[in-house]
C-alpha positions, 0 to 999 in steps of 0.5 A: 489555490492552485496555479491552473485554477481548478481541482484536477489536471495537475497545477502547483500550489500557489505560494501565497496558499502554503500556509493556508493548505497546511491549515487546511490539512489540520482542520480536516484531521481535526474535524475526524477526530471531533467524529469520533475517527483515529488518525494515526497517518498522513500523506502529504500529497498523492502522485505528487509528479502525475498530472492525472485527469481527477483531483492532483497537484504537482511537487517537485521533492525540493518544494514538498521538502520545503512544504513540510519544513515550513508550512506542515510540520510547524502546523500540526504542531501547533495544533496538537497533532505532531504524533500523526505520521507524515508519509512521503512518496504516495505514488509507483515504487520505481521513484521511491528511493529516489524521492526518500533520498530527496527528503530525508535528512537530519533535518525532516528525519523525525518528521517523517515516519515513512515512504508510502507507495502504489504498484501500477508501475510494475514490481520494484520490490527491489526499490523497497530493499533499497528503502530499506537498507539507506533508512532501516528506521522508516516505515513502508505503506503500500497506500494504493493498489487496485485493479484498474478496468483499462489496463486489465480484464474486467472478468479476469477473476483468478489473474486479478486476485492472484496479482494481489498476492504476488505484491503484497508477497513480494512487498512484504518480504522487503518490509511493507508493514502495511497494505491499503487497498484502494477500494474495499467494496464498488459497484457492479460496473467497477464505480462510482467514479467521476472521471470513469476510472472504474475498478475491480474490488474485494466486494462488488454491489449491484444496485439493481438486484441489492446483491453484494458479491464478494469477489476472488480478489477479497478469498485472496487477501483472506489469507494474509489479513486473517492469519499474519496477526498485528505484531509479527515479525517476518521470517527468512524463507528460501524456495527451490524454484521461482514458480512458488512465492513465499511468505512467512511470519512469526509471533510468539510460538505460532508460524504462518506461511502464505504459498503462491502458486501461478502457473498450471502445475502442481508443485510438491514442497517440503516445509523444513524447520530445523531437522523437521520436514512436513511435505506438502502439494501446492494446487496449481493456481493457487494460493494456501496458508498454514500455521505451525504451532509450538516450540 
């Protein structure tokens, strides 16, 4: 269905298969949920500009706009699957505002439900406060993130966790409401993966001895995913220096703060609510959580 003939290295989407994809789309949602599995979120391309060397296709926003109005959208309405939101974007952060812009109008503004987005491009939290700000109703997902073996230390344990926390508290703070990680347990060379793009995870298993070991990546996210509960709304937080990075969540009576601290020092800091302070030490290379309790 695509112009190069085969699933991976890019290629467009053949004009005469765009009804056809969509189709093909409803069906395999359609087929999770006759399993038994809740579809609540849709992609509609991943990397649509990379030509990568696994499976890819390639969108112009024009032509993924145009897909989505007259292919995809009048499709899953016709299946019954309109609640499921559609997400655009689907790949680095530093072209999401821009793609966003490409798309949402009045038109596809209830069509779609978000910008999904990866990291491998560096930071771009600043492209998410712009996100946020031109289309404050839209979702943010953080729909990819790993660490990849050709471009980082395979063994690099603490650096690769702790670039873990730097983006999910950097991300969060500018309004991601969810955080996907590409893979949740791999083996122990980084795979499988057919084209050898192997990867560090939460959980590696090694096949030879059975032996599953969770890996400082998983102690990392521990402290997001087990006390930002589903439902809490980010508070504002200040710091005195740029060496500790900072998040904080609230829900109901109950406060939760995720501290980050990369650098070789110890660092003191004071955690001030109102007229009441409680002092605290920050280890170096570090990460800790807390909860406050009460009114």
């Amino acid at each position: 269905m695509k112009t190069n003939g085969e699933r991976n290295n890019g290629g467009k989407l053949k004009a005469e298969y765009k009804s056809r994809w969509a189709e093909y789309i409803c069906r395999y949602i359609e087929e999770y949920l006759n399993r038994g599995y809740h579809v609540t979120k849709l992609s509609m391309q991943n990397e649509p500009k990379a030509v990568q060397t696994w499976d890819s296709c390639v969108f112009t926003a024009e032509e993924e706009k145009e897909f989505l109005i007259e292919y995809l959208w009048p499709a899953l309405k016709a299946h019954g699957l309109k609640g499921i939101e559609i997400f655009i974007w689907d790949h680095n952060k530093e072209r999401a505002f821009e793609w966003a812009e490409a798309l949402i109008d009045e038109k596809t503004d209830e069509m779609i439900a978000g910008i999904a987005f990866h990291w491998y491009s560096g930071d771009h939290f600043e492209n998410l406060r712009m996100i946020r700000e031109r289309f404050p109703g839209k979702k943010l997902l953080m729909s990819e993130g790993c660490i990849e073996y050709s471009k980082f230390t395979a063994d690099d344990y603490l650096k690769n966790a702790q670039r873990y926390a730097h983006d999910i508290i950097g991300d969060l703070n500018e309004g991601m409401e969810i955080f996907l990680d590409w893979n949740l347990i791999l083996d122990g060379s980084g795979g499988p993966n057919h084209v050898k793009n192997y990867c560090d995870a939460p959980f590696l298993y090694d096949i030879i001895h059975g032996q599953l070991t969770e890996g400082y990546i998983l102690a990392y996210l521990w402290h997001f995913a087990h006390f930002i509960e589903p439902g809490a709304v980010r508070m504002g937080v200040s710091r005195y220096t740029d060496k500790l990075e900072v998040t904080a969540f609230r829900k109901d009576e109950r406060i939760v703060f995720v501290i980050l601290n990369r650098t070789a020092e110890e660092l003191p800091v004071y955690i001030r609510l109102g007229d009441q302070c409680a002092g605290i030490t920050v280890s170096a290379q570090s990460i800790g959580s807390g909860v406050i309790e009460g009114e």
